[in-house]
C-alpha positions as CSV (number, residue, x, y, z in Angstrom):
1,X,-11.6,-1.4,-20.5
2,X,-9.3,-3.2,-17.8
3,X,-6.5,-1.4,-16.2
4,X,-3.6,-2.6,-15.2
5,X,-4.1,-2.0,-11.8
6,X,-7.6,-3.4,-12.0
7,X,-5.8,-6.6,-13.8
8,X,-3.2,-7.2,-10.9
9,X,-6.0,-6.7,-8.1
10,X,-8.3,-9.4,-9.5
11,X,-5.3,-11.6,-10.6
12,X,-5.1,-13.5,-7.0
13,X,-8.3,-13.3,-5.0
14,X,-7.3,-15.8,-2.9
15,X,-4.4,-14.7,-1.8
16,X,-6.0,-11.0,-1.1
17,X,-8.4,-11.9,0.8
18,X,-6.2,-13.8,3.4
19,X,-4.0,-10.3,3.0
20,X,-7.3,-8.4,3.8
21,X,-9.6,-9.8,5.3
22,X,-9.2,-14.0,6.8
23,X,-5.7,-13.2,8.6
24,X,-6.3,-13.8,12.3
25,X,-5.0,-10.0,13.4
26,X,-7.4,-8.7,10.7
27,X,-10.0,-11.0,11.9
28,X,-9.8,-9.8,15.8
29,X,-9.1,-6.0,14.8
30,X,-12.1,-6.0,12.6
31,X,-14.4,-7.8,15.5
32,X,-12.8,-5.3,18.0
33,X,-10.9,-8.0,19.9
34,X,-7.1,-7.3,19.1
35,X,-5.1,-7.8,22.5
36,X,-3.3,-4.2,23.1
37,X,0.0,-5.9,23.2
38,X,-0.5,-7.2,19.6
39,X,-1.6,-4.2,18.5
40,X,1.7,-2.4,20.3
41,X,4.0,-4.8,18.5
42,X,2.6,-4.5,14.8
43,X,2.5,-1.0,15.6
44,X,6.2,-1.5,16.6
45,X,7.5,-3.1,13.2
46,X,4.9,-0.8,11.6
47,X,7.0,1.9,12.8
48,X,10.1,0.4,12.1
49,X,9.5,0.1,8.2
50,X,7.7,3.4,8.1
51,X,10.6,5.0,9.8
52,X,13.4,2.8,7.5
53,X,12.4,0.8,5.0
54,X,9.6,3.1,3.1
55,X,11.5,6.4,2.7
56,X,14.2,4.4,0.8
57,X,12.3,2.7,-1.2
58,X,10.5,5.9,-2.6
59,X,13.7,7.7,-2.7
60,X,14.7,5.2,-4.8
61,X,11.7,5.8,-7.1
62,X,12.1,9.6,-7.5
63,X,15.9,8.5,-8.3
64,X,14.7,6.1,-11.0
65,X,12.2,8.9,-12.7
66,X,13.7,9.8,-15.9
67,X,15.5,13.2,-16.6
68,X,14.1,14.0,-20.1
69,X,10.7,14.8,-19.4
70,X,12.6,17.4,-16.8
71,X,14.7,18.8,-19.8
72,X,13.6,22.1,-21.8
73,X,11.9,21.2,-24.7
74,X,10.4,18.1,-23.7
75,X,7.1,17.0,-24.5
76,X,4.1,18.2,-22.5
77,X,2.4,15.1,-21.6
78,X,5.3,13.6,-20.8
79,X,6.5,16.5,-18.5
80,X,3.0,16.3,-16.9
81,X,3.3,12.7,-15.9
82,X,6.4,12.5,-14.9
83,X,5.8,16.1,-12.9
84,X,2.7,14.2,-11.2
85,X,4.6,11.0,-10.4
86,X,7.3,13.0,-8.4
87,X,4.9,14.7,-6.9
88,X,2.9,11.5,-5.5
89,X,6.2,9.9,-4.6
90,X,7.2,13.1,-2.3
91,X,3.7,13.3,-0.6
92,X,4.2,9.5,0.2
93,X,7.1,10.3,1.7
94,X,5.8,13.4,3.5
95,X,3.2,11.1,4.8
96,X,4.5,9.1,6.8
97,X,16.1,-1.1,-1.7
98,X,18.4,-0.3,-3.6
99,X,18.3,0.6,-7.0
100,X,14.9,-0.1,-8.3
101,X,12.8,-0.1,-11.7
102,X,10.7,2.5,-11.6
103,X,7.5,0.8,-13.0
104,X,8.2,-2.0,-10.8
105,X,8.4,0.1,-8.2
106,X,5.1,1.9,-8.7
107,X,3.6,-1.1,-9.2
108,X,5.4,-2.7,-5.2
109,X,4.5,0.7,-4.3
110,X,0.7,0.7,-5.5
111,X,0.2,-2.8,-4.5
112,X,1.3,-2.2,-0.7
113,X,-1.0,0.7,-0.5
114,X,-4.1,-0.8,-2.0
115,X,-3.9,-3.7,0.6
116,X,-2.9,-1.5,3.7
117,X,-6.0,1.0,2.4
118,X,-8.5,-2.7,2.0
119,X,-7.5,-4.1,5.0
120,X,-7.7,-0.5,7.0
121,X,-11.0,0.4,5.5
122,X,-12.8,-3.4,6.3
123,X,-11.5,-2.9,9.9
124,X,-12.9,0.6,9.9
125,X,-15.8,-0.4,8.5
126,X,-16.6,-3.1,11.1
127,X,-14.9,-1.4,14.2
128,X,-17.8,1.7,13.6
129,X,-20.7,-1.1,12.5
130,X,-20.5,-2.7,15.7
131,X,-20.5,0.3,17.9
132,X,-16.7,-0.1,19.1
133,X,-15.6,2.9,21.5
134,X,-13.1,5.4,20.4
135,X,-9.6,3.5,20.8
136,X,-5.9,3.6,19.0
137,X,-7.6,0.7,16.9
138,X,-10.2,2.9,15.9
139,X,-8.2,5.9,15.2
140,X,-5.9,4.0,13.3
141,X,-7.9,2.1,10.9
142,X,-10.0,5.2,10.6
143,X,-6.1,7.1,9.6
144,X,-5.6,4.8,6.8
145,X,-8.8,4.3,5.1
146,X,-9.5,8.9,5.0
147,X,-10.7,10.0,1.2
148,X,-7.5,11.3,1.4
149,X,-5.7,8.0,1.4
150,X,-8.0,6.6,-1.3
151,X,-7.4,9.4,-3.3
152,X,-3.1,9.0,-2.4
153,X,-4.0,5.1,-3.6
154,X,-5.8,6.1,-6.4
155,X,-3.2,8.0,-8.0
156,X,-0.5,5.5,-7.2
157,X,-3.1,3.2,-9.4
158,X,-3.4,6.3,-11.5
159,X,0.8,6.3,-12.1
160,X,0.9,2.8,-12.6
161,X,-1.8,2.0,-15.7
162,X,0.1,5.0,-17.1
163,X,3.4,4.1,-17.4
164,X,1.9,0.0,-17.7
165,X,-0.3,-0.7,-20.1
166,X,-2.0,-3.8,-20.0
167,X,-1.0,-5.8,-22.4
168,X,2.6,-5.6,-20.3
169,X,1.0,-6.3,-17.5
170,X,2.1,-10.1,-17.3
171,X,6.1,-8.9,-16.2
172,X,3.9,-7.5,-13.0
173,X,2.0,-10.0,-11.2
174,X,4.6,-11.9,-9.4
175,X,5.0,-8.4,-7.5
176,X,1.3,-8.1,-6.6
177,X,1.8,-11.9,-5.8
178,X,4.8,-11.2,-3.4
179,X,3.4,-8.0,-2.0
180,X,0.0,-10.5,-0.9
181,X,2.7,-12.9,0.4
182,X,4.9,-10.1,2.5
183,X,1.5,-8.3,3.7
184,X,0.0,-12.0,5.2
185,X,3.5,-12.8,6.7
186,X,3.5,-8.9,8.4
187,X,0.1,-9.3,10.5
188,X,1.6,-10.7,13.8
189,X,0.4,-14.4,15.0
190,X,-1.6,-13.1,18.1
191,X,-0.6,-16.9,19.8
192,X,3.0,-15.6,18.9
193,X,2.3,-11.8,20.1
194,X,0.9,-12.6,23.4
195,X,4.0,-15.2,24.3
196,X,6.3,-12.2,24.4
């Protein structure tokens, strides 16, 4: 059976691969080519929204978790999941918007993941293939693409065909289809990168 998850990430090929894999700065990171100074600066807005942006936006998710599954009495299950969501949400923020949906938000959340974990891994992948010597590249795309970031990913997937099934799964895709758009728009131009 198809998750939700599994839905969303086939829903736009197209559009994922020229998150993950066509962009130029993927292109030249995965052929071991990136210029350092367009490495520095996506590094540098990298930073920016790791440091701003992404501890908000999962703050607001462990706001938006329901109480009642906290309560006494509450159902098991229910206590579980919601015991494991808050738990995922607060390693992502160990590892390192305003009010926001929480199944929206796992799935924004999920969707940025799985495309920062594609893209790392490809790079990885090709970066050790062709022999490249140890560099920040290399460390990097080697950082975000560890079993312990697929497993972070996979429980973020894990979260969201829980609380989506996928017969809802329709109210979702224009947030995997934003999430490819923001992700090709966040690789830097290197023609841009390498006039500043």
């Amino acid at each position: 059976m198809t998750s939700t998850t599994d839905f969303l990430y086939n829903s736009k090929p197209e559009a994922l691969k020229r998150a993950t894999e066509t962009h130029e700065f993927v292109v030249t990171a995965s052929e071991n080519k990136l210029p350092d100074a367009v490495l520095a600066l996506w590094l540098a807005q990298d930073k920016v929204y790791a440091s701003l942006g992404y501890p908000k936006f999962v703050g607001a998710l462990l706001a938006a978790l329901p109480e009642a599954p906290f309560l006494p009495g509450a159902d098991r299950i229910a206590k579980e999941n919601a015991t494991k969501a808050k738990n995922m949400l607060i390693f992502s923020l160990e590892n390192i918007v305003k009010e926001v949906h929480l199944k929206k938000g796992l799935v924004f959340l999920w969707a940025m993941e799985k495309v920062y974990l594609d893209t790392w891994t490809k790079i990885h992948e090709s970066l050790v293939q062709k022999g490249a010597p140890d560099s920040a590249l290399l460390r990097f795309a080697y950082n975000w693409s560890t079993p312990e970031f697929v497993k972070f990913v996979d429980e973020i997937a894990d979260h969201v065909n829980t609380f989506i099934p996928l017969s809802n799964v329709g109210g979702y895709i224009y947030i995997w289809e934003r999430v490819l758009e923001i992700e090709v728009e966040f690789w830097p131009s290197l023609k841009e990168a390498g006039d500043k």
